[in-house]
N, C-alpha and C positions, 0 to 999 in steps of 0.2 A: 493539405490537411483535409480531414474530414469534413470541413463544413463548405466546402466547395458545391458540393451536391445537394447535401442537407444543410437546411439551416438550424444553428445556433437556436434551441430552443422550442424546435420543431415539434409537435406529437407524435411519438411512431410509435411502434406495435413491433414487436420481435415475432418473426413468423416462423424462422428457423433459424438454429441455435446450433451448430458442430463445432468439430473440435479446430475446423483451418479457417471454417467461414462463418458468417450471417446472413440473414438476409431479415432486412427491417422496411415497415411500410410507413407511408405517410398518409394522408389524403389524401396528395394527388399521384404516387409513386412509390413502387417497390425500387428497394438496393440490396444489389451484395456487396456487403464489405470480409472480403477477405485480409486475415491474420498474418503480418509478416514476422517472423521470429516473436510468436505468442508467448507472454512468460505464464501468464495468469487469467482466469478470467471466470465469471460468475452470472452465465447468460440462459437463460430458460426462455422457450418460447413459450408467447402471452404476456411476456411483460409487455408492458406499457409507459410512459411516461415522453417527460421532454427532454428531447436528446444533447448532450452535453461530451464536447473533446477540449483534453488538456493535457498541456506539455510540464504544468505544476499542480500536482496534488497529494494530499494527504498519502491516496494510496500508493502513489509513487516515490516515495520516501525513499522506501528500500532499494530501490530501483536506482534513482538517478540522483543519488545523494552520497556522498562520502559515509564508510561507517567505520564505528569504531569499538571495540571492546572495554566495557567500564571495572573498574576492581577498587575496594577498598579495603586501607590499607591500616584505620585506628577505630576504638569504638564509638559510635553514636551515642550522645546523650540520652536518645529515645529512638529505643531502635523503633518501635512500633510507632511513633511517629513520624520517623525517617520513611517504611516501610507505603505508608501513607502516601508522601508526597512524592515516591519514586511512582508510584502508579499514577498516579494524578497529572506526572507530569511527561507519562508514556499516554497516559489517554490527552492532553493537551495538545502533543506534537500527531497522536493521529487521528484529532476530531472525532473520534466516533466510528472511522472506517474499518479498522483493524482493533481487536482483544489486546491489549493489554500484554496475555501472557506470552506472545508471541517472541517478544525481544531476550525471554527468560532461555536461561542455558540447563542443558540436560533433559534426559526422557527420564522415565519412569519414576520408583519410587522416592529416589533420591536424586532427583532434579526440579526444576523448575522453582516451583513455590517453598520447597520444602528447604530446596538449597541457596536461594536468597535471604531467607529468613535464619540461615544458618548463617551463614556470613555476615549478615548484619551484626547479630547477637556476638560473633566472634571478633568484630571485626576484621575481616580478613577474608578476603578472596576475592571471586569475580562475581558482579552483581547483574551485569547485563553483558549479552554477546551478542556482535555484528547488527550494534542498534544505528539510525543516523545520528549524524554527528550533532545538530540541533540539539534531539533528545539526549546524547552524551552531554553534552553539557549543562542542560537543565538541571540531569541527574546528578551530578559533579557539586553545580553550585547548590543545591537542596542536602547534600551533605553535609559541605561546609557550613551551610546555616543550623545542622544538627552537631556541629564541633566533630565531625567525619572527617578524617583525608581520604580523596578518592582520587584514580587518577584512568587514565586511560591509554588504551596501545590501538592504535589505527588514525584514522587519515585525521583525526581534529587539529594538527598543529599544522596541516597542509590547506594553508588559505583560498587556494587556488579553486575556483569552482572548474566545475566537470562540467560540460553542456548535456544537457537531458538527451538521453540515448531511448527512454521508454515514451510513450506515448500513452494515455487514456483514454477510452468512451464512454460514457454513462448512459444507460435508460433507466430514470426512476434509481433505485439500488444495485441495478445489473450490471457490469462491466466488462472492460477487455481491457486487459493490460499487452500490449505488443512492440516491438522496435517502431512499425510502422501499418500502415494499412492502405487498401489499394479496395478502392470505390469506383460500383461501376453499376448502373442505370436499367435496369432490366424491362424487358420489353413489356410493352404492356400490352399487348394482344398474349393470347396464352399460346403456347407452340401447338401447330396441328400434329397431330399424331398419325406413324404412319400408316399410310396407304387413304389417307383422306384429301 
């Protein structure tokens, strides 16, 4: 892992930021860490912060977590209450890392917000797509607490955990989401250039 080289907590500096690699410094050393199968990632050079890898987190939800499609199937007592607690309990499952309306299905006019809120009011439809399974069921049982039947199609009735296939880094709010990553020491003399 990543903290073979750097440590756990480190202060480093993002010096350069593309799209296969990085290269991050510390105080007493530069690194490149190149991206193996990158899914995601949100890296600017100049950030700063203390460095932080993990094989569980928030942002890897989508990643390394079963998902599943949510649909309900009667009316809510309160839809605009209901409406309430399904977001509440999409921001709960991703701390703070990811919006909310991410897990909503359809583009434009008539998707997202416009068509959760249809379906609540109608009772009937799909409320969330290819959410994880956690927040599938948060949103399931926050139904039923509204007198809702909801139900879902995908992986929640398959117990069996998946072993995390994604990987994270963090600087500060910066990240890289990748299968894996491959760290390596960069010289600290600067290269002579030629004919010197």
């Amino acid at each position: 892992m990543l903290t073979s080289l750097i440590s756990e907590d480190e202060l480093v500096t993002v010096a350069v930021s593309q799209t296969t690699f990085a290269v991050l410094t510390t105080p007493k050393a530069r690194f490149r860490i190149d991206f193996i199968d990158k899914a995601e990632a949100y890296l600017k050079p100049g950030m700063r912060g203390s460095f932080k890898s993990y094989s569980e987190h928030p942002l890897l939800l989508s990643y390394n977590s079963r998902s599943a499609t949510v649909y309900i199937s009667s009316r809510p007592q309160d839809p605009e209450g209901l409406l309430d607690k399904i977001k509440e309990q999409i921001e709960v499952g991703f701390q703070g890392w990811r919006d909310w309306h991410r897990v909503l299905f359809g583009k434009g006019a008539f998707g997202g917000d416009y068509m959760l809120c249809k379906n609540l009011l109608d009772g009937s439809g799909m409320l969330l797509e290819d959410v994880p399974v956690t927040i599938a069921e948060a949103v399931i049982a926050a139904c039923a607490e509204h007198g809702a039947s909801a139900y879902c199609i995908g992986g929640i009735s398959n117990v069996s955990p998946i072993p995390p296939e994604f990987q994270l880094f963090l600087v500060d709010k910066g990240y890289v989401i990748a299968k894996d990553f491959r760290i390596t020491e960069l010289s600290k003399e600067k290269p002579q250039l030629p004919g010197q």
